[in-house]
C-alpha positions in Angstrom: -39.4 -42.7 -20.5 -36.3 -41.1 -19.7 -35.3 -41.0 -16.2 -34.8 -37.3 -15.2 -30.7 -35.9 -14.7 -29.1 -36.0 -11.6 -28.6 -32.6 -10.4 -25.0 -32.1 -10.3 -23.3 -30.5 -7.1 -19.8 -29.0 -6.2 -18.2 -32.1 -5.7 -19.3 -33.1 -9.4 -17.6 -30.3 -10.6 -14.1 -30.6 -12.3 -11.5 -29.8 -9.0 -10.1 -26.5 -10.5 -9.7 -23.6 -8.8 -10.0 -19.6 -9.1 -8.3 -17.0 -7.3 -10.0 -13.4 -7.5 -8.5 -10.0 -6.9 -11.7 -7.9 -6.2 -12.0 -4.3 -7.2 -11.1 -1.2 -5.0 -13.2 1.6 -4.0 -10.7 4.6 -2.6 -9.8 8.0 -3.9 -7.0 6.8 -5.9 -5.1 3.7 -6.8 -1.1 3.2 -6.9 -1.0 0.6 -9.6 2.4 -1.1 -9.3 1.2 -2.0 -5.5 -1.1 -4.2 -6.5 -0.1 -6.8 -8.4 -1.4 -9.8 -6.6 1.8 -11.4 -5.7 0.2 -13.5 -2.6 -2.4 -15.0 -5.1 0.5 -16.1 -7.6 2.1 -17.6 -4.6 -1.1 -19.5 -3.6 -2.0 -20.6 -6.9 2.1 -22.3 -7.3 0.8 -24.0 -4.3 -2.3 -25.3 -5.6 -1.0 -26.8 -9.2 2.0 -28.6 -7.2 -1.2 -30.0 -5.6 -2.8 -31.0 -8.7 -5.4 -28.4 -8.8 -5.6 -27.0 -12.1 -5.8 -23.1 -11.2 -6.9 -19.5 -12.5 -6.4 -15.6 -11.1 -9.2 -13.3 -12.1 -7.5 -9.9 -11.5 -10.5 -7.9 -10.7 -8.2 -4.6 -11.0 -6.1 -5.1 -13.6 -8.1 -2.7 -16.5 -7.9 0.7 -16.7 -11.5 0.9 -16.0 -12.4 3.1 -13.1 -15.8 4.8 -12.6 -16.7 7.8 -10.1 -19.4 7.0 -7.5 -20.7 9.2 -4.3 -19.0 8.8 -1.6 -20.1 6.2 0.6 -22.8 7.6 3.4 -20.0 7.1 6.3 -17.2 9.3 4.4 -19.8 12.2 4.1 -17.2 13.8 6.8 -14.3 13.8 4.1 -16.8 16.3 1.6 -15.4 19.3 3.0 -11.8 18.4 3.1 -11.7 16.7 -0.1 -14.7 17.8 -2.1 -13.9 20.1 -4.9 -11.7 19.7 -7.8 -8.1 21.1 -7.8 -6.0 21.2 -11.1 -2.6 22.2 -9.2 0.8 19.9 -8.9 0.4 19.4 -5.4 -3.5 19.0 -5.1 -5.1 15.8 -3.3 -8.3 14.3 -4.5 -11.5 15.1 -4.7 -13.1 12.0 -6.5 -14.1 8.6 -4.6 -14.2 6.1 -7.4 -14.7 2.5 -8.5 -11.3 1.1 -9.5 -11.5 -2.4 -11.7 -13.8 -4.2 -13.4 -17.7 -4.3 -12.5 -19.2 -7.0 -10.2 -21.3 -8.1 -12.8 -18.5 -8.7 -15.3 -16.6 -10.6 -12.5 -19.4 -12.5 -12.0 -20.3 -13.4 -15.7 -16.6 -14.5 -15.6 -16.9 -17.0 -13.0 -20.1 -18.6 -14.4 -18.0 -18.7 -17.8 -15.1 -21.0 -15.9 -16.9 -22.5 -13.4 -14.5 -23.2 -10.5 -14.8 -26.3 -8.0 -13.5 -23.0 -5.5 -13.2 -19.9 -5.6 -10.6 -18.3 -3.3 -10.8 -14.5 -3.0 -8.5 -12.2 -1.6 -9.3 -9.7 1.1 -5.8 -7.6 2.5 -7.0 -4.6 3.8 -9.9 -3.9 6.4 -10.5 -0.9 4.3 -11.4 -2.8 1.6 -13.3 -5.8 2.6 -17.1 -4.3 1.5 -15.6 -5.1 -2.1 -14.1 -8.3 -1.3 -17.4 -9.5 0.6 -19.1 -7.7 -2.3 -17.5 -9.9 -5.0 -18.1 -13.3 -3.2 -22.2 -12.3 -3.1 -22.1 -11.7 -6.9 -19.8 -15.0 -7.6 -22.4 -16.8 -5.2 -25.1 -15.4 -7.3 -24.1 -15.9 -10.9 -22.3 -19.4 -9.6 -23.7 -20.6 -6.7 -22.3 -24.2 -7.1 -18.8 -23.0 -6.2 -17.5 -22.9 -2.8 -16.4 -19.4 -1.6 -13.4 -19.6 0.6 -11.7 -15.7 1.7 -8.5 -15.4 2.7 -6.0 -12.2 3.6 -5.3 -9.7 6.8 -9.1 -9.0 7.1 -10.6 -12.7 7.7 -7.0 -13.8 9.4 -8.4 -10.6 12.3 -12.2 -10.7 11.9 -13.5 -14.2 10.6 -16.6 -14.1 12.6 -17.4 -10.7 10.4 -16.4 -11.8 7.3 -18.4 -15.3 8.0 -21.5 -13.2 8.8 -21.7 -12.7 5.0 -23.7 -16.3 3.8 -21.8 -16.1 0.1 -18.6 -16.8 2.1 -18.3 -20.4 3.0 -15.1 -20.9 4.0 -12.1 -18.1 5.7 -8.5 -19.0 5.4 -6.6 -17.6 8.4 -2.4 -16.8 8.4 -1.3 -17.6 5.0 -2.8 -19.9 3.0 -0.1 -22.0 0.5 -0.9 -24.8 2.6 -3.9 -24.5 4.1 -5.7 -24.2 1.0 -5.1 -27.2 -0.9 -5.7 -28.9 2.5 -9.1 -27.3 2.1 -9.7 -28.6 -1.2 -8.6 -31.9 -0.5 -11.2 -31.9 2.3 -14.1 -30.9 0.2 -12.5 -32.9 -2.5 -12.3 -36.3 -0.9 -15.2 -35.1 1.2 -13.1 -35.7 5.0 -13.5 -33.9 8.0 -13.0 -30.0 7.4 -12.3 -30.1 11.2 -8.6 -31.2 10.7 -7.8 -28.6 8.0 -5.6 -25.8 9.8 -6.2 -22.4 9.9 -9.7 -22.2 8.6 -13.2 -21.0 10.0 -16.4 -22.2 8.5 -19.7 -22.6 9.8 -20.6 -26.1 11.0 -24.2 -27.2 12.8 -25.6 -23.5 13.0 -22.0 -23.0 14.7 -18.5 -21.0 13.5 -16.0 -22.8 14.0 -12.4 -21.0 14.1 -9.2 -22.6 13.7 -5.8 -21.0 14.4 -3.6 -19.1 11.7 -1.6 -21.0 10.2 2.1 -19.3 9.1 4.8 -21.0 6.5 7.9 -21.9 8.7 10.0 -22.0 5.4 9.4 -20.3 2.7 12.1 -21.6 0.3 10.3 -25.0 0.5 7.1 -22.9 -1.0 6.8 -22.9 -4.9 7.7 -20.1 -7.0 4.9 -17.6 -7.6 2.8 -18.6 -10.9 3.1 -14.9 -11.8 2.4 -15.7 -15.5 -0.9 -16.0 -14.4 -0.7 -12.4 -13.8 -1.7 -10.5 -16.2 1.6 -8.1 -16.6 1.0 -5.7 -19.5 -1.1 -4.1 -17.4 1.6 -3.5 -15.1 3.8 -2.3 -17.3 6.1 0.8 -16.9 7.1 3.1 -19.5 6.8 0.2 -21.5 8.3 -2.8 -19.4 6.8 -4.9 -17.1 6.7 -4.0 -13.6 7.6 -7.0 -11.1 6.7 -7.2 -7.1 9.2 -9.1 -5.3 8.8 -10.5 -1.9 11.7 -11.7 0.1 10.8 -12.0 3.5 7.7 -12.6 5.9 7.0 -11.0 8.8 9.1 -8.1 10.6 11.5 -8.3 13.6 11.4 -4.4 14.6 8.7 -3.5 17.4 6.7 -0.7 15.6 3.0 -0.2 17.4 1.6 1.2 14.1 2.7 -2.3 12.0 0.3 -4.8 11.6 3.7 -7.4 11.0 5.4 -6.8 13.8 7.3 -8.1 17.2 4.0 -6.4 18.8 1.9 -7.5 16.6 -0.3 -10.6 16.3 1.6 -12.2 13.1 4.1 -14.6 12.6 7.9 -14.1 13.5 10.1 -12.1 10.7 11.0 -14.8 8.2 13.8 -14.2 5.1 13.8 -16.3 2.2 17.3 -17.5 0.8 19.0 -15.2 -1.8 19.3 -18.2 -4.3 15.7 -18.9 -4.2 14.8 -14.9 -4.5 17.5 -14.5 -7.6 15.4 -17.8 -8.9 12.2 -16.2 -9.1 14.0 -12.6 -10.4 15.8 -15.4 -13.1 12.4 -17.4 -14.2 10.5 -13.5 -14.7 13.4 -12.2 -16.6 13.1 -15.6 -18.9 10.0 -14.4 -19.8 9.8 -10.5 -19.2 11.6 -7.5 -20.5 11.7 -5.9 -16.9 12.0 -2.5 -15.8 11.3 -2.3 -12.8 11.5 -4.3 -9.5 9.7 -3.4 -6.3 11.5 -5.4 -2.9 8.1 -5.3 -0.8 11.0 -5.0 2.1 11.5 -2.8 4.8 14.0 -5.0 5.9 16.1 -5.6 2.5 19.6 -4.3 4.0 19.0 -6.4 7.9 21.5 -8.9 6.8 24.7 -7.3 5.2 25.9 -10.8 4.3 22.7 -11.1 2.2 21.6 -7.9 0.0 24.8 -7.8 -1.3 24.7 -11.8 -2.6 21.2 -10.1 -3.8 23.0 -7.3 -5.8 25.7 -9.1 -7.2 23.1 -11.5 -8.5 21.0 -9.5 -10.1 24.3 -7.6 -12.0 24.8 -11.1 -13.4 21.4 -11.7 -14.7 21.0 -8.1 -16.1 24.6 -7.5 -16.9 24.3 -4.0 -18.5 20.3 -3.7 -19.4 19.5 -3.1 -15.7 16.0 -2.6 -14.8 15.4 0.0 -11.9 15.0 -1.0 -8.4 12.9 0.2 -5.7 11.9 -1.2 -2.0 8.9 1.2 -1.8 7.9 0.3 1.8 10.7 2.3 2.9 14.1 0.7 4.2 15.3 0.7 7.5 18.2 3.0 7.8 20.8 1.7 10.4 21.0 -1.7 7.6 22.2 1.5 5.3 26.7 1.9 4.7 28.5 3.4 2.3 29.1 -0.3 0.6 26.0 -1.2 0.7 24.7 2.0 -0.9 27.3 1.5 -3.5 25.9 -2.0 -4.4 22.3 -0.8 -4.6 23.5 2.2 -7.0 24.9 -0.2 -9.4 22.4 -2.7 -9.5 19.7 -0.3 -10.5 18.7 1.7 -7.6 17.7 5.5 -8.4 16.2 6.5 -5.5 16.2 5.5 -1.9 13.0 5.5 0.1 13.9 5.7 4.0 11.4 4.8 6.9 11.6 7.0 9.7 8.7 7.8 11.4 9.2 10.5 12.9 11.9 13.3 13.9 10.3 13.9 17.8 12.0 11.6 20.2 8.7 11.0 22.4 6.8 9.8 19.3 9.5 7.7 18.2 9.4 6.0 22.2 5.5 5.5 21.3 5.6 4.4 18.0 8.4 1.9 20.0 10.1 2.8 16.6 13.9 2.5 17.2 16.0 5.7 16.7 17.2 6.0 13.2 17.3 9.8 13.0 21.2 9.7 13.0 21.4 6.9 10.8 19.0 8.4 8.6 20.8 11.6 8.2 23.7 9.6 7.3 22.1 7.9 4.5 21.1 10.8 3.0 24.5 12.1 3.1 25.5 9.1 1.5 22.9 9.1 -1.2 24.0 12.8 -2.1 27.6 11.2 -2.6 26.4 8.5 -4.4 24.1 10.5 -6.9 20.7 8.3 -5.6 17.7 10.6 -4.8 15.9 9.8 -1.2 12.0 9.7 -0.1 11.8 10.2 3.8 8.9 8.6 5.5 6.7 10.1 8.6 3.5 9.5 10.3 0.7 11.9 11.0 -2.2 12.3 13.5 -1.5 8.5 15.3 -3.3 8.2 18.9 -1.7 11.0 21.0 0.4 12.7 18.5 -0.3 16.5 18.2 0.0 18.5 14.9 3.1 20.6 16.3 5.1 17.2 16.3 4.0 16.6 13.0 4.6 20.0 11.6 8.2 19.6 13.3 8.7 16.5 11.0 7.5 18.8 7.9 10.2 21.4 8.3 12.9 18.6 9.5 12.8 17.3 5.8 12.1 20.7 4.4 15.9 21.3 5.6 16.8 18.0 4.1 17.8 16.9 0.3 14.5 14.5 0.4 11.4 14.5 -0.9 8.4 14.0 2.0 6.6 11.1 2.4 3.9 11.7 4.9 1.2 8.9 5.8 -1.8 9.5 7.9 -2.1 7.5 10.6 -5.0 4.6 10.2 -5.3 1.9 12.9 -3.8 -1.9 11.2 -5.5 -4.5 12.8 -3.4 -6.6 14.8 -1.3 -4.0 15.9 -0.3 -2.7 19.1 -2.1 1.0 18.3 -4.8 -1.0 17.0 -5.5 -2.2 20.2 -4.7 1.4 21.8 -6.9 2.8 19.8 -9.9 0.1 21.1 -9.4 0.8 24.4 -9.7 4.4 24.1 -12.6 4.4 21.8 -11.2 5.7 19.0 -11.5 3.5 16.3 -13.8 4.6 13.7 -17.2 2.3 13.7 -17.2 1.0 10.1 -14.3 -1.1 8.6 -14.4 1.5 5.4 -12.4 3.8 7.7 -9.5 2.2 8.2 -7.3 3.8 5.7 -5.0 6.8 5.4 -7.9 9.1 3.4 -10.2 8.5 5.5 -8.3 10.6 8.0 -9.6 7.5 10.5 -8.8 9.6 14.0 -9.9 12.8 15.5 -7.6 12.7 18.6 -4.9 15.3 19.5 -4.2 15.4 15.7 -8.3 16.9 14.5 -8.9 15.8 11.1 -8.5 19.7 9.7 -5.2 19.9 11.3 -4.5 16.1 9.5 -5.6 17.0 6.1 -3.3 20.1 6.8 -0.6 18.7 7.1 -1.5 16.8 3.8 -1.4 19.9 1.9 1.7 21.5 3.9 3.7 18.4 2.8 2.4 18.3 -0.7 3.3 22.0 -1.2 6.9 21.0 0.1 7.7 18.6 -2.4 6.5 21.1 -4.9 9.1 24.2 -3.6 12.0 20.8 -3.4 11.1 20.1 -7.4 10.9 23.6 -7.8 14.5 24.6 -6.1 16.1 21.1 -8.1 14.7 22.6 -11.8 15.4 26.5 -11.3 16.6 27.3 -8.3 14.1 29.8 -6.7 10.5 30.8 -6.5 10.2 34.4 -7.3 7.8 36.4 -5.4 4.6 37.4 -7.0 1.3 38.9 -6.3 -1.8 38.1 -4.7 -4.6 38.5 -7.1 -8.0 37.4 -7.7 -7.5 37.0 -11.5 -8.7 33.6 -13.8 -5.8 31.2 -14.4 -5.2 28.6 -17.4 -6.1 25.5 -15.7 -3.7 24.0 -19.0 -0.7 25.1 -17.3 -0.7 23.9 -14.2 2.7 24.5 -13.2 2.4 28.4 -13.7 -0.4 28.3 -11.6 0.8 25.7 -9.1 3.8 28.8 -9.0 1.0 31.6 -8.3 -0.7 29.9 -5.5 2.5 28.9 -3.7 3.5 32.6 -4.1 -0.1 33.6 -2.5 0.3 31.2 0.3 3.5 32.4 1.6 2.1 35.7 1.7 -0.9 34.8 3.4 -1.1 31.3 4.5 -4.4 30.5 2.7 -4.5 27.2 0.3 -6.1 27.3 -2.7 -6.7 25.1 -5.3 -7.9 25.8 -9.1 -11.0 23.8 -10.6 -10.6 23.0 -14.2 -12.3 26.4 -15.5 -9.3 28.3 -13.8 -11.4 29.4 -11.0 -9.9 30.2 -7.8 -11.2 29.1 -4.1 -9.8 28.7 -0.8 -9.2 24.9 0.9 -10.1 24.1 4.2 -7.5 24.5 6.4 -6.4 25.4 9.8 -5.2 28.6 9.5 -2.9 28.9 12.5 -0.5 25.7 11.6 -0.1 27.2 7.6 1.0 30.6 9.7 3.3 28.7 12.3 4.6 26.4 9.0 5.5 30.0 6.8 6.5 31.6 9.9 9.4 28.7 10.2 10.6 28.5 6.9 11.2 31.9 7.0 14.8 30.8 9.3 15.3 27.8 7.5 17.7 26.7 4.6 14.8 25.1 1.9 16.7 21.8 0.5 15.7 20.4 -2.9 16.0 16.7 -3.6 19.3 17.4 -5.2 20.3 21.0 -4.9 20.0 23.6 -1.8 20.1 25.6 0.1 16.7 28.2 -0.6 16.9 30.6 2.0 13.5 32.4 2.3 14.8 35.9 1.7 14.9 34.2 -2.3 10.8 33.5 -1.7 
């Protein structure tokens, strides 16, 4: 008689490992800002460990599926709930972005992991994450779940709540990690791993965060695990590059800064930056590099050893550079600029915050309006288009600031870049925002489009000031290409939804006349958004004084309207 099998358990299991990206749910999806750089970085750490180790990009497909909007954004219907055609609409859609659970899970139970470490950034976002570790705990259940990212580093008690989550890694986790697996591996105490929680004797048990003191002792990012045609730009592949950790500024909005709960600012070397740039490029025909930096120009000394390097490893076919976060603009001078023109920079994206001295002294945001003026003047010189950053409806900010910001830029040759205020856990507002009881009660809420707080900004003014700044851009591209916006009439009449820029055109023209914004569904119909009336009137009423700058061209003086 045969004896019967030996159920096999975890520790059985071959000791390789897989990282997961989950999928997003959010009104719309930026796709070059989430290529999963930290889980390349992690998984480098893991094989120098001798863990054999996989990424399952969960949103790296095309795939994306419209659902209802969750029962606690039922708030957001009115503001964002009908479908709009124009050139400088919002979004009207909640949707599903990356593959299903089920699929994710069916891949899992195809590998079958010793671990599987799963990714969790954003607050906003962590339903999906904790989401993906139940169905990987389902289809799987003989892998060990360990989360990691801003949400369990903050909340590891929440995110250990969920039973298909054994494990959270808090800080970042290159190290602790394959400490982790070790553990489990060699079946030690998990009580001497750093920076994890886990549950132990019907207890939590919390450790620390743990932070990387050097990061040019860390690996290079396995991002040929990534899967990068799907990250592709007009053909090329799309890289993220990280150079630094951490921020050194004060902001009360960051979730990295001085104020904040995280680690000191950290900068990696510029050899070991221009190695990982070198290794992609042995690989990749690249056309694009995003510096995840706000702090790429701190150290003079240091962007331009960055500049000149990448000229000599792209010579003449120069991909296009970028440091989308925004850069700081006091690190910005005429040599400088110079530099990041001929390595490949197009277009300059500045971080201000605001124009209003009293925010600035509350956001303890440093003040860079000068210096931010300057760069702009600079950039004009130089031929380099700029994006100028503010924040909206934050704790105690009123809509008249924030409109003030709006026709600041509108006098400015910049585009407008204007985020909506969400509390960042960790932060100094974050913690504002507790005391005065205004953080929104679920975790879901904690973004941007979720217009998060109703406090001396109100949500109509917020998603306002949305519109107001969308519309901007649209007269600034419109000023650049011809030059003027003719007048034109009000009218109740059917438009082509095909051509959206005539009618994006018509209903500018209408809302300068009256200050009502409309948006056009996809039958050409016309309807009103809602607004608050009286900051479009006070927003047309100002223009009316001002010279209208386009990104390159200007001035539009109204009487040309």
């Amino acid at each position: 008689m045969n004896s019967p099998k030996k159920k096999q358990n975890a520790a059985d299991k071959p000791f390789n490992i897989l990282l997961v990206q989950p999928p997003i749910e959010e009104f719309y999806l930026t796709r070059k800002r989430t290529i999963p750089y930290g889980l390349a970085s992690i998984c480098a750490s893991l094989e120098a460990n001798g863990y054999p180790t996989q990424i399952l990009d969960g949103l790296a497909t095309d795939k994306s599926k419209s659902i209802a909007y969750p029962k606690e954004f039922a708030y957001l219907s009115p503001f964002y709930g009908r479908e709009d055609v124009t050139l400088f609409s919002l979004f009207h859609q909640f949707k599903h972005f990356g593959y299903s659970y089920e699929h994710i899970g069916t891949r899992v139970r195809d590998i079958k992991p010793f671990l599987v470490g799963i990714s969790s950034l954003f607050t906003a976002y962590c339903n999906q994450a904790l989401e993906t570790a139940r169905i990987i705990k389902k289809f799987y259940p003989q892998a060990y779940i360990a989360m990691g990212g801003h949400h369990p580093t903050h909340f590891p008690q929440e995110v250990l709540g969920c039973r298909a989550v054994d494990f959270v890694l808090r800080g970042e986790g290159e190290d602790s990690l394959a400490i982790l697996c070790d553990a489990l591996k060699n079946k030690t105490d998990l009580d001497k791993v750093p920076g994890i929680g886990f549950r132990k004797n019907k207890k939590i048990i919390i450790h620390p965060p743990v932070w990387i003191k050097n990061l040019n002792q860390l690996p290079l990012p396995k991002l040929d695990r990534v899967r990068q045609s799907y990250y592709q730009r007009n053909k090329k592949a799309a890289i993220t590059m990280v150079s630094s950790r951490g921020c050194p500024m004060p902001c009360s909005y960051c979730s990295v800064s001085t104020s904040a709960s995280h680690a000191k600012f950290r900068q990696r070397d510029v050899a070991d930056v221009l190695r990982e740039i070198k290794e992609q490029a042995s690989r990749l025909d690249i056309g694009f590099i995003d510096f995840e930096d706000e702090n790429l120009a701190l150290d003079k000394k240091w962007i331009l050893a960055l500049l000149a390097g990448l000229n000599t490893i792209f010579k003449e076919k120069k991909p296009e550079l970028r440091a989308m976060n925004g850069l700081y603009p006091p690190s910005l001078d005429r040599e400088i600029m110079t530099a990041m023109r001929g390595a490949g920079f197009k277009t300059i994206n500045l971080s201000i915050g605001s124009f209003s001295k009293d925010q600035l002294t509350r956001f303890k945001r440093p003040d860079v309006r000068r210096d931010h003026d300057r760069a702009l003047d600079l950039a004009q010189e130089l031929g380099l288009t700029c994006v100028s950053y503010v924040i909206a409806a934050a704790p105690g900010q009123s809509s008249t600031s924030s409109l003030n910001d709006l026709l600041c830029l509108a006098q400015r040759r910049t585009l407008v870049g204007l985020s909506i205020f969400y509390p960042a856990p960790g932060s100094l507002d974050y913690g504002i925002c507790q005391e005065k009881g205004l953080l929104p009660k679920y975790f879901s809420l904690m973004r941007s489009t979720a217009l998060p707080l109703d406090d001396t900004t109100k949500r109509l003014a917020a998603v306002t000031l949305l519109r107001l700044a969308r519309i901007l851009n649209f007269i600034k591209t419109r000023i650049d290409i011809h030059g003027n916006i003719p007048l034109g009439e009000n009218t109740s009449e059917i438009l082509d939804p095909i051509d959206r820029e005539s009618i994006s055109l018509k209903l500018v023209q209408y809302f300068l006349q009256d200050g009502i914004i409309r948006g056009v569904d996809k039958k050409g119909k016309l309807y009103a958004h809602k607004t608050d009336a009286d900051l479009c009137q006070e927003f047309i009423k100002k223009i009316k004084n001002l010279p209208l700058m386009g990104v390159e061209k200007g001035p539009l003086s109204f009487p040309d309207l």
